[in-house]
VMD Tcl script that builds the backbone (N, CA, C; Angstrom):
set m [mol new atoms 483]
animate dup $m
set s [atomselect $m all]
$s set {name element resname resid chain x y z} {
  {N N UNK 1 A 0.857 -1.180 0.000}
  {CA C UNK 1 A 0.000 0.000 0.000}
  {C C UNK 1 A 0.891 1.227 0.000}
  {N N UNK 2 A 0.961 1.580 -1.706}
  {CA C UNK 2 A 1.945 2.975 -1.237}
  {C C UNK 2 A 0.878 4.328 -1.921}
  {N N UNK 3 A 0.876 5.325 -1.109}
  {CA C UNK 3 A 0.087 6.601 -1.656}
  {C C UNK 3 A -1.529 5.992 -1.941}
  {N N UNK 4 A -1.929 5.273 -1.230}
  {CA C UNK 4 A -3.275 4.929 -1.524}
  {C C UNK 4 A -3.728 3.873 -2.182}
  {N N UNK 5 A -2.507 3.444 -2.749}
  {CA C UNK 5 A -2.916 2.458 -3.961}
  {C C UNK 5 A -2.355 0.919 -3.683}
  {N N UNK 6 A -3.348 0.184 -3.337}
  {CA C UNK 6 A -2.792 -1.213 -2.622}
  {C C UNK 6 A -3.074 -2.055 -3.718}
  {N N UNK 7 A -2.041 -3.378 -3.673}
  {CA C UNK 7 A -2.485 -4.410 -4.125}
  {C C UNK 7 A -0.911 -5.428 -4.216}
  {N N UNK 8 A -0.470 -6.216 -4.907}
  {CA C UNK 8 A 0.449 -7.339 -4.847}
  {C C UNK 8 A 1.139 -7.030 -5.752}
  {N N UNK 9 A 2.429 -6.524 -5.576}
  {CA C UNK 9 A 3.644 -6.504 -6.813}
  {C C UNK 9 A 4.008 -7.985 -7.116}
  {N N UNK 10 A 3.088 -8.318 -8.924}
  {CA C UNK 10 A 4.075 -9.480 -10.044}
  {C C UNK 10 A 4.946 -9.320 -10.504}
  {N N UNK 11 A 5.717 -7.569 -10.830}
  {CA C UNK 11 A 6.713 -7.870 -12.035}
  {C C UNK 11 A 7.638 -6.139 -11.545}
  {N N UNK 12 A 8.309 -6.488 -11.234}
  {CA C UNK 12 A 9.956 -5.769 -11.266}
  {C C UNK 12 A 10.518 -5.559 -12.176}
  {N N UNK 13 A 11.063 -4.494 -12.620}
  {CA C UNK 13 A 12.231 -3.957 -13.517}
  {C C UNK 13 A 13.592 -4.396 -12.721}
  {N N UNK 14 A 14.350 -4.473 -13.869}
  {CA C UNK 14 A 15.736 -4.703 -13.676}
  {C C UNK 14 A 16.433 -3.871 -12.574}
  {N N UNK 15 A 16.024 -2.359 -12.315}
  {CA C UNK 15 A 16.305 -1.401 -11.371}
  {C C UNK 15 A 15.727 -1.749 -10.241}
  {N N UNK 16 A 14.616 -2.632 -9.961}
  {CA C UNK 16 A 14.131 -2.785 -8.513}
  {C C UNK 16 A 12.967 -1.534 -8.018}
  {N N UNK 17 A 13.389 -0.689 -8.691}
  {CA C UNK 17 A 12.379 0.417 -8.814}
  {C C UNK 17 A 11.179 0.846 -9.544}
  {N N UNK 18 A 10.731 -0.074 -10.089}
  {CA C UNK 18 A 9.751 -0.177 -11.201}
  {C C UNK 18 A 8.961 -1.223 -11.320}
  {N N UNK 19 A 7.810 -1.227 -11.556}
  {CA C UNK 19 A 7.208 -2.283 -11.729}
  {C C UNK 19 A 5.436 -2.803 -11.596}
  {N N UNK 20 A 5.163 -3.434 -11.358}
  {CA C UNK 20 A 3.001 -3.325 -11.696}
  {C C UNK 20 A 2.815 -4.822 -10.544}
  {N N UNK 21 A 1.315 -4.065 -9.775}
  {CA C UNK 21 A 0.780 -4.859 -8.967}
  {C C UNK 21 A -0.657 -5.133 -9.299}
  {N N UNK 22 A -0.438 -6.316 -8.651}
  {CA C UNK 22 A -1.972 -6.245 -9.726}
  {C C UNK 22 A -3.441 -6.204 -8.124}
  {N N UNK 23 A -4.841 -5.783 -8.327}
  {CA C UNK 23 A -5.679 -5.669 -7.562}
  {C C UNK 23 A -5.789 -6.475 -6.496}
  {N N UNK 24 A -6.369 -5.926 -5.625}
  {CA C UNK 24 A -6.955 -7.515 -4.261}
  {C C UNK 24 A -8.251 -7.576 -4.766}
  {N N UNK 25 A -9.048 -7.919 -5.744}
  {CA C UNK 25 A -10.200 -7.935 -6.020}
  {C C UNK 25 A -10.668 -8.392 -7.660}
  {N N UNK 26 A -11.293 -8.933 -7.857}
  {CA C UNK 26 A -11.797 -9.325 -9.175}
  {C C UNK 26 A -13.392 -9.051 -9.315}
  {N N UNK 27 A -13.904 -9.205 -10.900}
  {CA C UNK 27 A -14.651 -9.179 -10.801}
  {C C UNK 27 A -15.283 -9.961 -12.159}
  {N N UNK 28 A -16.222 -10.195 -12.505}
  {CA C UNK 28 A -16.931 -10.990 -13.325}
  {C C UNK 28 A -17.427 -10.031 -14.533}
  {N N UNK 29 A -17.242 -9.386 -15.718}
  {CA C UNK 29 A -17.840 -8.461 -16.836}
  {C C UNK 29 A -17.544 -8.820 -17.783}
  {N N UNK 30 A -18.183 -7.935 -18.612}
  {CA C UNK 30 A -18.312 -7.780 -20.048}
  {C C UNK 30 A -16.982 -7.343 -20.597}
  {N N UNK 31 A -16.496 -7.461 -21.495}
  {CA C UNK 31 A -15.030 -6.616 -21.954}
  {C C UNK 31 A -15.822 -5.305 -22.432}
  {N N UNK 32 A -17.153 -5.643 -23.702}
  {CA C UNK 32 A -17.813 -4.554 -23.888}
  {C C UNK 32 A -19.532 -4.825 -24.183}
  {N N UNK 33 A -20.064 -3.972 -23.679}
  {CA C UNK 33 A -21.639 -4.602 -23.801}
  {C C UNK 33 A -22.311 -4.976 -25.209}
  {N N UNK 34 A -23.322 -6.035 -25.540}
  {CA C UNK 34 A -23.572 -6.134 -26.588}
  {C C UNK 34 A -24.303 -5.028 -27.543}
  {N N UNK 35 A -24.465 -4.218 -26.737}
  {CA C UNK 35 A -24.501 -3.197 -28.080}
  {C C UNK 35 A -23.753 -2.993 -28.822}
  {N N UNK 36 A -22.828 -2.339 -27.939}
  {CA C UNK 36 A -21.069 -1.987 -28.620}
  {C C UNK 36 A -20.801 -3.135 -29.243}
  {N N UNK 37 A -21.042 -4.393 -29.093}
  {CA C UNK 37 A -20.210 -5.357 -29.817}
  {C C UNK 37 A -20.584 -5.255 -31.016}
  {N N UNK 38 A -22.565 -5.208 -31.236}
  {CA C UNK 38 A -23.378 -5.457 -32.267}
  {C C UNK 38 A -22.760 -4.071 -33.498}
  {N N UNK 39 A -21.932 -3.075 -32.600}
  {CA C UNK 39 A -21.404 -1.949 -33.564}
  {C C UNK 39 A -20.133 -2.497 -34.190}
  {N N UNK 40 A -19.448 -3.183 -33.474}
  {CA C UNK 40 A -17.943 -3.710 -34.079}
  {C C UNK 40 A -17.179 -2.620 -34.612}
  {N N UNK 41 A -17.287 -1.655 -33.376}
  {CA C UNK 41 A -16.142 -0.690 -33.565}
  {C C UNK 41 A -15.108 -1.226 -32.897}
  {N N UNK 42 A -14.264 -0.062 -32.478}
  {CA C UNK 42 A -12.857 -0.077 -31.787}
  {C C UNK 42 A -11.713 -0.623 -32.916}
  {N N UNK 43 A -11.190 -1.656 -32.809}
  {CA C UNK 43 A -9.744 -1.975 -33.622}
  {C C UNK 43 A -8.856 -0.854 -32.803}
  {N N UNK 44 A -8.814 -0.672 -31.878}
  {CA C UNK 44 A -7.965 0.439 -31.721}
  {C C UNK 44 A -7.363 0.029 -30.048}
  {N N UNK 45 A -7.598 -1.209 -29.523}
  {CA C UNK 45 A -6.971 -1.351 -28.075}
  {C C UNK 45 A -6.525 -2.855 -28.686}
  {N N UNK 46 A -5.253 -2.526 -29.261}
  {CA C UNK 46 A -4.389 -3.333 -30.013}
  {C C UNK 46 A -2.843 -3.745 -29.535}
  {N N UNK 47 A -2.247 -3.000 -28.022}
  {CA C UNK 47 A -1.036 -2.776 -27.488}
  {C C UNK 47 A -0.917 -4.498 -26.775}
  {N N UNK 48 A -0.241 -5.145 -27.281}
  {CA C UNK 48 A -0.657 -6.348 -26.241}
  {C C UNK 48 A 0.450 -6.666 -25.260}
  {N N UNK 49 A 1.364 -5.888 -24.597}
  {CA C UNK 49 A 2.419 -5.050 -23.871}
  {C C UNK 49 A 2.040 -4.249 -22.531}
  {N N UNK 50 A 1.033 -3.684 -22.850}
  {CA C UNK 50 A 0.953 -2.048 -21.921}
  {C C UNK 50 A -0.681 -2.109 -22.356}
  {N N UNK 51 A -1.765 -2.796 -20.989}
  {CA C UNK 51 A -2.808 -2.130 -21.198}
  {C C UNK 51 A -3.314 -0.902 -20.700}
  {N N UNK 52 A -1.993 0.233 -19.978}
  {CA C UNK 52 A -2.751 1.370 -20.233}
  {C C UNK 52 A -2.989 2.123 -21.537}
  {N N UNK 53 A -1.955 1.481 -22.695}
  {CA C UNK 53 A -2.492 2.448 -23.705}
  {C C UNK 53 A -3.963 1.716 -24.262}
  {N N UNK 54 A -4.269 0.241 -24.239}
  {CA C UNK 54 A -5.285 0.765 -24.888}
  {C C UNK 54 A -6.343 1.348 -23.357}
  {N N UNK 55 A -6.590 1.105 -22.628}
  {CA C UNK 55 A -7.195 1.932 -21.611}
  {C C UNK 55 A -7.678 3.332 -22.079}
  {N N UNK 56 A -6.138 4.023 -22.377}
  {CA C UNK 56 A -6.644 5.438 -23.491}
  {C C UNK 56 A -7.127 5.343 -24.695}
  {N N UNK 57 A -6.570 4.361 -25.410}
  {CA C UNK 57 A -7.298 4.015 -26.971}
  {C C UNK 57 A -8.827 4.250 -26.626}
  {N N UNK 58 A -9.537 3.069 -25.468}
  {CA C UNK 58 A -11.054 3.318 -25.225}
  {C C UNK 58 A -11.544 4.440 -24.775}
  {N N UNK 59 A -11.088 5.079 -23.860}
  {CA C UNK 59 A -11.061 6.360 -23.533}
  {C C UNK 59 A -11.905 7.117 -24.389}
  {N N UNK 60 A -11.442 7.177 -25.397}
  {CA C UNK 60 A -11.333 8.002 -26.527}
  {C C UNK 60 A -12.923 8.246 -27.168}
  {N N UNK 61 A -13.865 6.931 -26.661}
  {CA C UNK 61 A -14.995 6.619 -27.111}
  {C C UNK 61 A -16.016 7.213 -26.501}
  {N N UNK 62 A -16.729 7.945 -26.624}
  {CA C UNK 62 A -18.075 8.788 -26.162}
  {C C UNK 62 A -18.520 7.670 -25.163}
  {N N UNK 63 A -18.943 7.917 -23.765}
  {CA C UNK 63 A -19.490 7.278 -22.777}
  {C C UNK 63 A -18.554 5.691 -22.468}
  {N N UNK 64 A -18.027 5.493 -22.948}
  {CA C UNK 64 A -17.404 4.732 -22.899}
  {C C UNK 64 A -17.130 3.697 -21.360}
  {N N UNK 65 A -17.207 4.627 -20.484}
  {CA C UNK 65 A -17.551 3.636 -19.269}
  {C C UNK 65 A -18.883 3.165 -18.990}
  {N N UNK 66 A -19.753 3.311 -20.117}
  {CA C UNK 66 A -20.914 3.047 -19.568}
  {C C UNK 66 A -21.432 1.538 -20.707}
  {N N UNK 67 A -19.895 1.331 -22.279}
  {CA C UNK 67 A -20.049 0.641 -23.351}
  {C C UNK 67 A -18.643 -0.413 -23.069}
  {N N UNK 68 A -17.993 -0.265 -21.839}
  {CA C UNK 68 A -17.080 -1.251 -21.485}
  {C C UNK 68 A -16.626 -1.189 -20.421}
  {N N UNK 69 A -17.200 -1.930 -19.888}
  {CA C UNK 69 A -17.847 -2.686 -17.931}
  {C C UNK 69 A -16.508 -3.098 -17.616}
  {N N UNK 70 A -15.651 -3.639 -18.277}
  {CA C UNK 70 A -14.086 -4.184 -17.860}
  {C C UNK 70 A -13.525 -2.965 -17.388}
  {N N UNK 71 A -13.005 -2.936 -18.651}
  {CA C UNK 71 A -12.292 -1.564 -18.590}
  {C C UNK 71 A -12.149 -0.182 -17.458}
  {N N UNK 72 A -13.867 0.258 -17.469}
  {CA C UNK 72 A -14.192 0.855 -16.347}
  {C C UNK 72 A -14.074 0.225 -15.220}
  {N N UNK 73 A -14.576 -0.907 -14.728}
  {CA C UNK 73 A -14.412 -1.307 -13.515}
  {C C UNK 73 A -12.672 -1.073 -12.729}
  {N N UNK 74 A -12.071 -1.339 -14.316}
  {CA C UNK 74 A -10.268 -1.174 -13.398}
  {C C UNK 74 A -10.345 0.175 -13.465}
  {N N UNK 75 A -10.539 0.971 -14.143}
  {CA C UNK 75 A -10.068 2.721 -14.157}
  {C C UNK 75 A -10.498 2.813 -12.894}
  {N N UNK 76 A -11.748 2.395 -12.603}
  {CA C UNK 76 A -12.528 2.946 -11.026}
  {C C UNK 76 A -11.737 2.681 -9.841}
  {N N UNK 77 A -10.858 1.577 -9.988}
  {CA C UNK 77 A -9.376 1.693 -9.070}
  {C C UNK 77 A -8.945 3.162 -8.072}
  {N N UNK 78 A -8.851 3.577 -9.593}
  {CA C UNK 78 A -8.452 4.541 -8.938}
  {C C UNK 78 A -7.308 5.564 -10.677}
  {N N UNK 79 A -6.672 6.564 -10.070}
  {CA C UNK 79 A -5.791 6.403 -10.977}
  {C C UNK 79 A -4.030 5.894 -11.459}
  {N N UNK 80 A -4.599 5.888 -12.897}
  {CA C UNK 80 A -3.292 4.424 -13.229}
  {C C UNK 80 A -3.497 2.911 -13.184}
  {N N UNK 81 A -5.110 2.392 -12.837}
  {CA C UNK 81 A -5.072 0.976 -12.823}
  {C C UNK 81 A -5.949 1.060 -14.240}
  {N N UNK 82 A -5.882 0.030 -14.564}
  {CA C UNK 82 A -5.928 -0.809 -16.217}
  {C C UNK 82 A -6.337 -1.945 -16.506}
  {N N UNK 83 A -6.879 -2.204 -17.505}
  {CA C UNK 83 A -7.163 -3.961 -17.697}
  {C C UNK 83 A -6.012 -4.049 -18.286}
  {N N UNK 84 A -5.354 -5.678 -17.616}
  {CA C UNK 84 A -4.120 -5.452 -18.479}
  {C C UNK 84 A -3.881 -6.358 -20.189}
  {N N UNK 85 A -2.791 -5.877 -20.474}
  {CA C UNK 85 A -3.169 -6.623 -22.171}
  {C C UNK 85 A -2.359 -7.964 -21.800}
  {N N UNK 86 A -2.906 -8.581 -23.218}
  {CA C UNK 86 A -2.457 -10.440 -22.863}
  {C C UNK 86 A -1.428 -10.558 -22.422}
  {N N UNK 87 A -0.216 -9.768 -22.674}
  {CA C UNK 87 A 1.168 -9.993 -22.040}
  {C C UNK 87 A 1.806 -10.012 -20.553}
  {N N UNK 88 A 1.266 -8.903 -20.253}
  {CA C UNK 88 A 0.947 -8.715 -18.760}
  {C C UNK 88 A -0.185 -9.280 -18.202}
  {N N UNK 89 A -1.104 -10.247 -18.982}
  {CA C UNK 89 A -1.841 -11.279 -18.231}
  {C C UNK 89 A -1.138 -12.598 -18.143}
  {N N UNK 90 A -0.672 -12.844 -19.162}
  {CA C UNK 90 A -0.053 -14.017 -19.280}
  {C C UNK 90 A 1.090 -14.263 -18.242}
  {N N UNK 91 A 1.843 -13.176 -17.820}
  {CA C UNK 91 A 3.370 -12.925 -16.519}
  {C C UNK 91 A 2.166 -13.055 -15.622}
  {N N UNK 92 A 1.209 -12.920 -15.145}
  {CA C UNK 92 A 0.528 -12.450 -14.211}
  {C C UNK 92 A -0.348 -14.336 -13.788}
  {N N UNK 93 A -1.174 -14.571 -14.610}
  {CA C UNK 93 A -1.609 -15.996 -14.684}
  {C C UNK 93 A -0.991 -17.236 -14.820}
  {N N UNK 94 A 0.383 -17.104 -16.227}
  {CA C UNK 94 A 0.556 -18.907 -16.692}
  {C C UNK 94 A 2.153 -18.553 -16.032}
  {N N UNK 95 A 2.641 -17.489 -15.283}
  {CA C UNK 95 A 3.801 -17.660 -14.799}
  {C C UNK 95 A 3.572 -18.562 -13.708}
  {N N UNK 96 A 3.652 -19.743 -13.667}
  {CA C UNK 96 A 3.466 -20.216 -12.072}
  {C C UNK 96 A 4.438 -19.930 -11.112}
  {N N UNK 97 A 5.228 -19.118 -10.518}
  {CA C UNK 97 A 6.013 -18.787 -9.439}
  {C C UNK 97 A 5.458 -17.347 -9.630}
  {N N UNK 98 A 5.333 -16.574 -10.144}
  {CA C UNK 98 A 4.488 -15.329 -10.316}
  {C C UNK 98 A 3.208 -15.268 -9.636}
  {N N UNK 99 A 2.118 -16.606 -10.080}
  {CA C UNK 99 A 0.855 -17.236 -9.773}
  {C C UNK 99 A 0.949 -17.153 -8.420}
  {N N UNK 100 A 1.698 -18.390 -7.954}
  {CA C UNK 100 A 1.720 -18.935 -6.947}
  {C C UNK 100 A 2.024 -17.969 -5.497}
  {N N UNK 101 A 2.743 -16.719 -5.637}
  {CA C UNK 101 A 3.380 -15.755 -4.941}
  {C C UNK 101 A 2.421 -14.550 -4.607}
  {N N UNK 102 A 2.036 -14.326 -6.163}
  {CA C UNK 102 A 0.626 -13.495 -5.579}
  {C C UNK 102 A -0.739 -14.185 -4.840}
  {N N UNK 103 A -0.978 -15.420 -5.817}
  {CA C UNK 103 A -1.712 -16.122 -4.362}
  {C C UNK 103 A -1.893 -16.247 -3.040}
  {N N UNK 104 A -0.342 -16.258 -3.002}
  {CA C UNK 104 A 0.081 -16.282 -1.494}
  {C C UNK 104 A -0.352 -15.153 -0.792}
  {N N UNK 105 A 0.194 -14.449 -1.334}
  {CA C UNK 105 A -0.011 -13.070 -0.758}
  {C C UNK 105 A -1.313 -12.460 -0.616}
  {N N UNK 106 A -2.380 -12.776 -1.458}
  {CA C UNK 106 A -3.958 -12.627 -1.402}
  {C C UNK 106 A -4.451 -13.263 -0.486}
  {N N UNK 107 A -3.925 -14.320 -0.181}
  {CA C UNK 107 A -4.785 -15.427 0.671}
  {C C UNK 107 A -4.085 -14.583 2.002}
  {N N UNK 108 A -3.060 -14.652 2.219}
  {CA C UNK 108 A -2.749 -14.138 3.441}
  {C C UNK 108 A -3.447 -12.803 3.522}
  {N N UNK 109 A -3.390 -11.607 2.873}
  {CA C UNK 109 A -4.789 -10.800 3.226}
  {C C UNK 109 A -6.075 -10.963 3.179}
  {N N UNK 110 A -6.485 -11.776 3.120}
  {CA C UNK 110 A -7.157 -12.387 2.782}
  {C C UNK 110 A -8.793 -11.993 2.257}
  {N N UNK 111 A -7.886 -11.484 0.945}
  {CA C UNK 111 A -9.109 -11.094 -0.021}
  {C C UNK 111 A -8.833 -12.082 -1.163}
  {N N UNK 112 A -9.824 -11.893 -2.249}
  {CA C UNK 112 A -9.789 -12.944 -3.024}
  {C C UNK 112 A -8.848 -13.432 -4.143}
  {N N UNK 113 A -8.734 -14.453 -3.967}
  {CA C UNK 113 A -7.711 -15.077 -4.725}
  {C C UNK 113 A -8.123 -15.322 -6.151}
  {N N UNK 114 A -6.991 -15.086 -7.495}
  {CA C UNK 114 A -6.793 -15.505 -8.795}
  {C C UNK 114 A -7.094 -17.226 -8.640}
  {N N UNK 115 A -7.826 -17.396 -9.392}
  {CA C UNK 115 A -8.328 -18.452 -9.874}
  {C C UNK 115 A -7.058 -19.619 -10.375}
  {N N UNK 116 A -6.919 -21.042 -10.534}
  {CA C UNK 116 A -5.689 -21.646 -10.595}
  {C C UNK 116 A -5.983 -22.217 -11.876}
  {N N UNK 117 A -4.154 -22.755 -12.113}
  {CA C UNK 117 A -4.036 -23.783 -14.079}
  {C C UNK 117 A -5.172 -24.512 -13.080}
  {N N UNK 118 A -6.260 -24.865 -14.215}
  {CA C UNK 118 A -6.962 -26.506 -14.176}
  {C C UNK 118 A -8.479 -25.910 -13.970}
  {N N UNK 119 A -8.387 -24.885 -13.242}
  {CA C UNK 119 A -9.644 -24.180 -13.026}
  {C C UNK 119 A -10.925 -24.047 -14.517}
  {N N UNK 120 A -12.295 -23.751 -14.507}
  {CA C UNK 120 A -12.844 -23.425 -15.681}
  {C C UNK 120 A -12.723 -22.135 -15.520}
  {N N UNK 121 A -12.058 -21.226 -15.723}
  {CA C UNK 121 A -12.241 -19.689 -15.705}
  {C C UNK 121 A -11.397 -19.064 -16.750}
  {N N UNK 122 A -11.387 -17.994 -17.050}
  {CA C UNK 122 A -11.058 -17.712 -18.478}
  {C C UNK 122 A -11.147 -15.455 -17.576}
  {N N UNK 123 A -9.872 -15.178 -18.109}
  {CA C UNK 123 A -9.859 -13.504 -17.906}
  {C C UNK 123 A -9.395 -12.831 -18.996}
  {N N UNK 124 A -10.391 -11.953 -18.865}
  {CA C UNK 124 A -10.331 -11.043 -20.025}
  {C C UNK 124 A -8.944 -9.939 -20.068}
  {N N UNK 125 A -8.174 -9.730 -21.194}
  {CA C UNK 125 A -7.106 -8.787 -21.188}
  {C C UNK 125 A -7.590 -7.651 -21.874}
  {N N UNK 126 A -6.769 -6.638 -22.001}
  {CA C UNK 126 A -7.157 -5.578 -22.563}
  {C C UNK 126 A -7.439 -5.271 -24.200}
  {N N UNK 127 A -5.891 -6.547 -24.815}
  {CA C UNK 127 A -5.860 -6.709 -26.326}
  {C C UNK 127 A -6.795 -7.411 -26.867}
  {N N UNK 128 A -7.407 -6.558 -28.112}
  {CA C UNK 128 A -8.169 -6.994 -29.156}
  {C C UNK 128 A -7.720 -7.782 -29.887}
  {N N UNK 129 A -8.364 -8.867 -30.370}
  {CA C UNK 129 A -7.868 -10.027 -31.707}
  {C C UNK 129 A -8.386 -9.297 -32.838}
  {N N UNK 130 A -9.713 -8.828 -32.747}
  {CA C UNK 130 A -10.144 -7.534 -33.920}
  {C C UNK 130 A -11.144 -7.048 -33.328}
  {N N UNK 131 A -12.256 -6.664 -34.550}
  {CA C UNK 131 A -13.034 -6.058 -33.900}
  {C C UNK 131 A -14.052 -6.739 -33.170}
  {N N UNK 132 A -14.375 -8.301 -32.785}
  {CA C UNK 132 A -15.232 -9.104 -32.634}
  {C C UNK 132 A -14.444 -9.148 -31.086}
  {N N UNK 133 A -13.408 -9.826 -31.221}
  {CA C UNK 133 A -12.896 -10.052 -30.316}
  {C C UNK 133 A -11.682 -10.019 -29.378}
  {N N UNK 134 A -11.445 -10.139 -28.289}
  {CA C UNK 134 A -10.106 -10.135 -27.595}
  {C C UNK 134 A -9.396 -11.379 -26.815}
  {N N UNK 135 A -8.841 -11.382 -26.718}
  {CA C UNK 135 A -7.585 -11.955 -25.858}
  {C C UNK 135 A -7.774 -12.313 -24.549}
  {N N UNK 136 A -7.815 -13.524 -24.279}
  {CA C UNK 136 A -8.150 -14.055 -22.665}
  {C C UNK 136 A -7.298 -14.840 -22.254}
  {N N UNK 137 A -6.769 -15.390 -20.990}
  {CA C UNK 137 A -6.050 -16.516 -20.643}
  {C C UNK 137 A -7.245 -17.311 -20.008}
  {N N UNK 138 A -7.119 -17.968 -20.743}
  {CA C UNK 138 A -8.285 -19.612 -20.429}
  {C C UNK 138 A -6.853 -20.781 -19.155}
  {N N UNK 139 A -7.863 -20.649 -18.175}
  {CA C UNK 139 A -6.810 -21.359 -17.000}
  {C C UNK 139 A -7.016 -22.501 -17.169}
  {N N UNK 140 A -8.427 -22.835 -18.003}
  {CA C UNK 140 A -8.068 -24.537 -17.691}
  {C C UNK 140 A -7.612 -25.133 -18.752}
  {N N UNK 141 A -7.324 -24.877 -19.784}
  {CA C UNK 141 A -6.449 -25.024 -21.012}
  {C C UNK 141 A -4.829 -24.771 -20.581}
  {N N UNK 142 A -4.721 -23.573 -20.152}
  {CA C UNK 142 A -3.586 -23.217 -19.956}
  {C C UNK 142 A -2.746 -22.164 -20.396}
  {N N UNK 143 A -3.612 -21.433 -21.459}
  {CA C UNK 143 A -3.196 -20.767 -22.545}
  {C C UNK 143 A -4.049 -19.548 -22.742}
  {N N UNK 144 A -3.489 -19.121 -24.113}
  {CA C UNK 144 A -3.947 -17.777 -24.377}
  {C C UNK 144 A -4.996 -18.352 -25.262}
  {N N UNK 145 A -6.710 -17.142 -25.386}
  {CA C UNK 145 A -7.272 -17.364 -26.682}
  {C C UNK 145 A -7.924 -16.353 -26.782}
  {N N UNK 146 A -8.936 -16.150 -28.076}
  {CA C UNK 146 A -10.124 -15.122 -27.755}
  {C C UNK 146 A -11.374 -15.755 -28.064}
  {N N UNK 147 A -12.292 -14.638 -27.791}
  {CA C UNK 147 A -13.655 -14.575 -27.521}
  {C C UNK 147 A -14.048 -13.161 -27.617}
  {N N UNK 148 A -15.440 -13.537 -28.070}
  {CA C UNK 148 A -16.730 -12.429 -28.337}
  {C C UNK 148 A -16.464 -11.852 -26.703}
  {N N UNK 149 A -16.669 -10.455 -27.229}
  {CA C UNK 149 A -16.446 -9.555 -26.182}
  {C C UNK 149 A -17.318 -9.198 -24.973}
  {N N UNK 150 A -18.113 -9.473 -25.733}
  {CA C UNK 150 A -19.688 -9.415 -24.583}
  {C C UNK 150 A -19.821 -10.099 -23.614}
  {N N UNK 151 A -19.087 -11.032 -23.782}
  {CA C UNK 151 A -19.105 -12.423 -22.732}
  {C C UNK 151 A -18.683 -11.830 -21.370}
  {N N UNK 152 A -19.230 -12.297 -20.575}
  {CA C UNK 152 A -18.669 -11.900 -18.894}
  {C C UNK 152 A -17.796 -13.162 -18.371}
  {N N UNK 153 A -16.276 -12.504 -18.099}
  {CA C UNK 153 A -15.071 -13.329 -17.857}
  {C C UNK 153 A -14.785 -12.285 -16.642}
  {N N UNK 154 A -13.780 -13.449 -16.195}
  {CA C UNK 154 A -12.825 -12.492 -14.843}
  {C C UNK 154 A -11.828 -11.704 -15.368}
  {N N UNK 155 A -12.003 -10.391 -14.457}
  {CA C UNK 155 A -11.237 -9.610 -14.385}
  {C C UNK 155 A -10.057 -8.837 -13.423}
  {N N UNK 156 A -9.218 -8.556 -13.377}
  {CA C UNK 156 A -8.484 -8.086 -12.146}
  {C C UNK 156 A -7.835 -6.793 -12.911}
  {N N UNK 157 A -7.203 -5.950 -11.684}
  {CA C UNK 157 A -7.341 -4.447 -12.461}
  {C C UNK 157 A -5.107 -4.480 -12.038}
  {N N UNK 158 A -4.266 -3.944 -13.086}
  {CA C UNK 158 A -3.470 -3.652 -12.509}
  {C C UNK 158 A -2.796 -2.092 -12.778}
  {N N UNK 159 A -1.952 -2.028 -11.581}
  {CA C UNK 159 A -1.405 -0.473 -12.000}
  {C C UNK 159 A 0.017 -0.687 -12.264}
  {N N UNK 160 A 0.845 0.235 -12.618}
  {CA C UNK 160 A 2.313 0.380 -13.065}
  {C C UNK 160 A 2.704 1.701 -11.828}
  {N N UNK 161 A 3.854 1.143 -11.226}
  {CA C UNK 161 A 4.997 2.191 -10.144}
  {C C UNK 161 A 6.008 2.336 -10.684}
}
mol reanalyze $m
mol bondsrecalc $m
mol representation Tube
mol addrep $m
């Protein structure tokens, strides 16, 4: 908990000084509601690296917290938290010593814990596959895939220090 903003450091920079924690909290949404889907806009939250940029990519969209329930739910964090894109889901989920550490650390505060490999659960990232769909880590597969956006998957929100 530094300056207000709590949650579990996954990933360190080489300096020790840098780096992204991800939420004590999840939640179950939409990436974007089926309206928005039935529009098949966006193409534009494409960073699969850094989901604060697309965070701003959506941004960008008239009402937009009210046409993507993910998204918003992490901004509402606070500021600087993000849905993150597949890359930083993937360090975050199929790293198992990554997994296993933030687990730890959730359970010992004991708020809720990331879901485990083998589990049926599936979380939504920030990167788009196009305009239909995005990028999820499916836990009980093991792997990365996508899906129609509308669908309500788990979510967890992270920020960058």
């Amino acid at each position: 908990n530094v300056g207000g903003k709590e949650g579990v450091v996954f990933w360190v920079d080489a300096t020790g000084k840098h780096g992204k924690i991800v939420s004590m909290d999840q939640a179950e949404l939409q990436w974007c509601t089926h309206d928005e889907y039935n529009k098949k806009l966006t193409g534009i939250a494409t960073d699969s690296s850094n989901g604060l940029n697309n965070l701003r990519s959506i941004m960008k969209i008239a009402a937009w917290k009210d046409k993507y329930p993910a998204f918003a739910w992490c901004a509402d964090h606070g500021d600087g938290w993000y849905l993150p894109a597949i890359d930083e889901l993937k360090e975050l989920l199929l790293n198992d010593e990554v997994h296993a550490k933030v687990n730890g650390t959730l359970e010992q505060k004991r708020v809720s814990v990331m879901y485990s490999m083998g589990d049926v659960r599936w979380y939504w990232s920030s990167t788009e596959e196009d305009k239909w769909c995005a990028w999820l880590v499916n836990l009980y597969g093991g792997d990365t895939d996508y899906y129609n956006r509308y669908s309500n998957l788990y979510v967890r929100a992270v920020s960058a220090f």
